[in-house]
C-alpha positions, 0 to 999 in steps of 0.5 A, spaced: 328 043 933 331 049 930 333 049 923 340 051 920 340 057 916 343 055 909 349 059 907 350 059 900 358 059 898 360 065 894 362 065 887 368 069 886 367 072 878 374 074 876 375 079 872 376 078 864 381 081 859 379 083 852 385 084 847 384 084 840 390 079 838 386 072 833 386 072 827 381 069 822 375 069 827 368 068 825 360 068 828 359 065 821 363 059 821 356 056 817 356 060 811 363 056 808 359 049 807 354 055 805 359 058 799 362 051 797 354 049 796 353 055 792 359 057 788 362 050 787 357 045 787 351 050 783 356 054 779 352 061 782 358 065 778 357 061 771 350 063 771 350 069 773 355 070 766 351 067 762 344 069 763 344 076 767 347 082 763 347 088 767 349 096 765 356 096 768 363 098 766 369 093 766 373 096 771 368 095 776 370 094 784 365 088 786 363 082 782 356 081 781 357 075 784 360 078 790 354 083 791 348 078 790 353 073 794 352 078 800 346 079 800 344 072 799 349 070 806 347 077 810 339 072 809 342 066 811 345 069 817 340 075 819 340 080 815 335 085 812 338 091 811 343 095 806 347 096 813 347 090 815 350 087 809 355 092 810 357 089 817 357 082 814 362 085 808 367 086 815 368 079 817 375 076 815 372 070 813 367 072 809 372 077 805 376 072 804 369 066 802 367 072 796 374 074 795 374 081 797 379 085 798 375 090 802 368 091 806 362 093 801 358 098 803 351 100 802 351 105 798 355 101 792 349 095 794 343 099 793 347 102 787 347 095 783 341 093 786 338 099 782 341 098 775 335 092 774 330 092 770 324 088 768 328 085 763 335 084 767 330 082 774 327 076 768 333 075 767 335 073 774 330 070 775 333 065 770 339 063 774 334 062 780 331 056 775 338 054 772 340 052 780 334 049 781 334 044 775 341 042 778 338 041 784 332 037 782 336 032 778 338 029 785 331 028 787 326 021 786 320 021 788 315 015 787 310 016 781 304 012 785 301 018 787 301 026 785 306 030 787 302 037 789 304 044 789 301 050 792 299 058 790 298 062 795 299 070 794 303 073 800 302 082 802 308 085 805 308 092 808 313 098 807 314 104 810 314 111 806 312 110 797 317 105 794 317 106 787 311 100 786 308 100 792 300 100 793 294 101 798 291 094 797 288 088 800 293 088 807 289 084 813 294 086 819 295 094 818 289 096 813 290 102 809 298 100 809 302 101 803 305 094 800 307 089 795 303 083 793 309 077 792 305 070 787 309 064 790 308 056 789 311 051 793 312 044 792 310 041 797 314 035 798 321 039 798 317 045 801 321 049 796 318 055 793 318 053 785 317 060 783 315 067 785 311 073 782 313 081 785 308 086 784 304 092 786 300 092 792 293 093 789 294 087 784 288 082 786 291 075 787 288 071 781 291 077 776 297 073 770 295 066 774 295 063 768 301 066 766 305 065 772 301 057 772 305 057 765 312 058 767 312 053 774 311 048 769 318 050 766 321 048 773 318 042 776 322 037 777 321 031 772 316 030 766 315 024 769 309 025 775 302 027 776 301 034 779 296 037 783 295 043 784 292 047 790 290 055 791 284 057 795 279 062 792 283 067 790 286 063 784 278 060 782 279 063 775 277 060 768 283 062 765 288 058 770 283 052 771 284 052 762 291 052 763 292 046 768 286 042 763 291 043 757 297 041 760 293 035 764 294 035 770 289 035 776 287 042 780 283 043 787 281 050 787 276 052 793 270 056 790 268 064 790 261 065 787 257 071 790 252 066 789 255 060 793 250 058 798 243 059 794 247 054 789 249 050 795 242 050 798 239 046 792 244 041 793 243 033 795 246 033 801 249 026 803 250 024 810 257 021 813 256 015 816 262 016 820 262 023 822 254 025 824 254 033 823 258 033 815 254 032 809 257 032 802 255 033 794 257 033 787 254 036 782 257 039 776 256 047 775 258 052 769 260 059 770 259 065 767 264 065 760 266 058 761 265 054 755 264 048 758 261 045 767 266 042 771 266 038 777 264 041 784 264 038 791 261 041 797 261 040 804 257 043 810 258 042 817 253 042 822 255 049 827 248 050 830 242 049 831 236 055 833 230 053 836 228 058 841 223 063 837 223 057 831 216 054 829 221 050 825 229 048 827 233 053 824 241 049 822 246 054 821 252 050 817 259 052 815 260 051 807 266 049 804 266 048 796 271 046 791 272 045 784 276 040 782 277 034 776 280 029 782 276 022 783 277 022 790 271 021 794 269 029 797 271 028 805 278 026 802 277 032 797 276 036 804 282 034 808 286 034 801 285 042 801 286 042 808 293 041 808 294 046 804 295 050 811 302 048 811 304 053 805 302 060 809 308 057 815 313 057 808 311 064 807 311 065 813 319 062 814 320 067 807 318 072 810 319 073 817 325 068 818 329 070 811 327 076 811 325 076 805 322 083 802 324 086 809 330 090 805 326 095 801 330 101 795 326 106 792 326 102 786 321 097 784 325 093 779 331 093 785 326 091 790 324 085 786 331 082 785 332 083 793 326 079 793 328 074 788 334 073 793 331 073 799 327 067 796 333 063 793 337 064 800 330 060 803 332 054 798 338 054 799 337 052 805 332 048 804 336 044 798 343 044 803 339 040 808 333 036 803 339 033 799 345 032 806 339 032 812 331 029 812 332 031 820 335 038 820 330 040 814 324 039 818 326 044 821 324 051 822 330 056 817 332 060 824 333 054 828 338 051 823 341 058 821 342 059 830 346 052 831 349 051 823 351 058 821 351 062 826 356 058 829 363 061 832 370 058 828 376 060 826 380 059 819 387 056 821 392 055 814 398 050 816 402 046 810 398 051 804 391 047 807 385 050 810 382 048 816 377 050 819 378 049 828 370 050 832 369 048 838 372 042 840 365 040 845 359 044 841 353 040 842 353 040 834 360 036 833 356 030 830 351 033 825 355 040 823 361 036 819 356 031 817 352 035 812 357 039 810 361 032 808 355 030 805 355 038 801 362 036 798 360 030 796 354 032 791 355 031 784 350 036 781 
């Protein structure tokens, strides 16, 4: 029997004709839910007339609103440079969001982002608390069990020598000029409650006291039980007094130069359930502590050595904690093991924003660029907690590629705006729903 030869149809491509002939079209159809969240509904104009005080003159072109506005947008939308801001500026539809009359380039950015200093970057970093506790308003969580936060510390390399930049700590390219950013996460909306910029030889713990104390000023609500977390890097005397003196709990892991000696000569217990951990409790005083604390110790099992052994030699892996928790120590563990979720919202501030990715000569300028990168990451994190539970679980280049970068076209019939997209996009559903839901928040 011979088989038929299978001969495919062919496909007749037909040429298509560009030609310039529409009028207010946009890749970012997602940024104008964006602008009413922002300018309406958290009144980002008002607070930055209010608190932010810039040298500039009267008579200037752009607003500070239109500038920082920008560049909070080319974040959402995928920018990282001075230039590409710019690009952003050219779209009609954006003009018209910011009310400019022409595209704005990147020398006038780079400019205004100079003017600050330590105290205008303060400054700015009061709007960011003022939009939070608009937002925080909204939130009601249950008080049965503590609401967490997370420090963790975050390198960011550079190229050349802006102003502020250092060799330190840097695990990816050793020897690489950075900066070292402090950040804190509140771990049941996975927004970033405050963030710290510093030079890239600054040790991680260094003004954690300091910056512990400004964090409390923007929790949302006096009316909880908090907890928390920060690995080794934060186990300091002068943080642990400040989170005793405000009464709230701390679980910080150990960093002692003479940790396993001191564990070694510990009770071990064993865990009925898990044969190869062991746990202990014990209270220890450190050096210039004025009084011991609690410490809770964990070992796994790793190996067993017998071979050239009189006696078997047990190597374990140790984890060690200090905390004013009552928590049994396995739970203890666990607890601080979930802290590894913090290290995919810094990566989501860093690599899906672009946070610190836009870099002037400036320090106080690159501060600023970075306090905006993390304030456009809340935003669309506050944007989808308050409207959506579904789409802010995920990742903010997932949502920015189905709700931000999403084609459109601004129709205006009757002196009423209206907003034409894809009459099949897959999205239809969930894109007019969050942004029904932005219009109708009360903040």
């Amino acid at each position: 029997m011979v088989k038929e030869r299978y001969n495919p149809k062919p496909i007749k491509i037909n040429p298509i004709q560009a030609e310039f002939s529409d009028h207010h079209l946009t890749n970012y159809a997602g940024l104008i839910p964006v602008t009413d969240f922002l300018f309406r509904k958290l009144d980002f104009i008002k607070a930055l007339s209010d608190h932010l005080f810039l040298p500039i003159r009267s008579n200037i072109t752009f607003h500070n609103f239109q500038l920082f506005g920008l560049i909070i947008f080319g974040y959402l939308g995928g920018s990282t440079r001075l230039s590409h801001f710019e690009e952003l500026s050219k779209d009609r539809i954006l003009q018209r969001l910011l009310g400019l009359g022409k595209p704005i380039d990147e020398n006038t950015l780079g400019r205004r982002i100079k003017k600050f200093t330590f105290k205008s970057a303060h400054q700015f970093s009061t709007v960011t608390g003022y939009l939070q506790r608009k937002v925080h308003r909204q939130y009601s969580f249950s008080s049965a069990r503590p609401q967490i936060v997370d420090f963790d510390s975050s390198v960011r390399g550079v190229y050349g020598s802006p102003e502020g930049a250092a060799r330190g700590f840097n695990p990816k390219c050793r020897g690489q000029k950075s900066y070292h950013p402090l950040l804190a996460f509140f771990t049941k909306t996975k927004e970033c409650l405050h963030t710290w910029y510093r030079p890239g030889n600054t040790y991680t713990g260094n003004g954690a006291a300091e910056f512990f104390k400004e964090c409390v000023l923007r929790l949302p609500g006096s009316d909880f039980s908090w907890l928390f977390r920060a690995d080794s890097g934060f186990f300091q005397n002068d943080l642990l007094s400040a989170i005793e003196e405000y009464q709230a709990s701390y679980l910080v892991k150990v960093k002692l130069r003479n940790l396993n000696h001191l564990l070694s000569k510990q009770t071990w217990q064993s865990i009925p359930s898990l044969t190869n951990t062991e746990y202990c409790e014990f209270e220890h005083q450190c050096q210039g502590w004025t009084a011991p604390r609690k410490f809770v110790g964990i070992r796994i099992l790793k190996e067993i050595i017998t071979e050239g052994c009189l006696f078997p030699q047990y190597i374990y892996d140790y984890h060690c904690f200090v905390t004013n928790l009552e928590e049994a120590p396995l739970e203890i563990y666990h607890l601080y093991k979930d802290r590894a979720e913090c290290e995919n919202w810094i990566e989501a501030v860093k690599n899906q924003i672009g946070a610190g990715t836009t870099v002037v000569d400036h320090f106080w300028g690159n501060d600023v660029l970075w306090q905006l990168g993390v304030l456009a990451y809340n935003l669309s994190i506050w944007m989808r907690y308050l409207t959506c539970r579904t789409s802010w679980r995920q990742e903010p280049a997932t949502f920015r590629n189905w709700f931000i970068r999403t084609a459109g076209r601004l129709v205006c019939h009757a002196r009423k705006y209206t907003l034409k997209l894809q009459k099949h996009y897959y999205y239809r559903q969930q894109w007019p729903l969050i942004y029904d839901k932005i219009l109708c928040l009360q903040l």
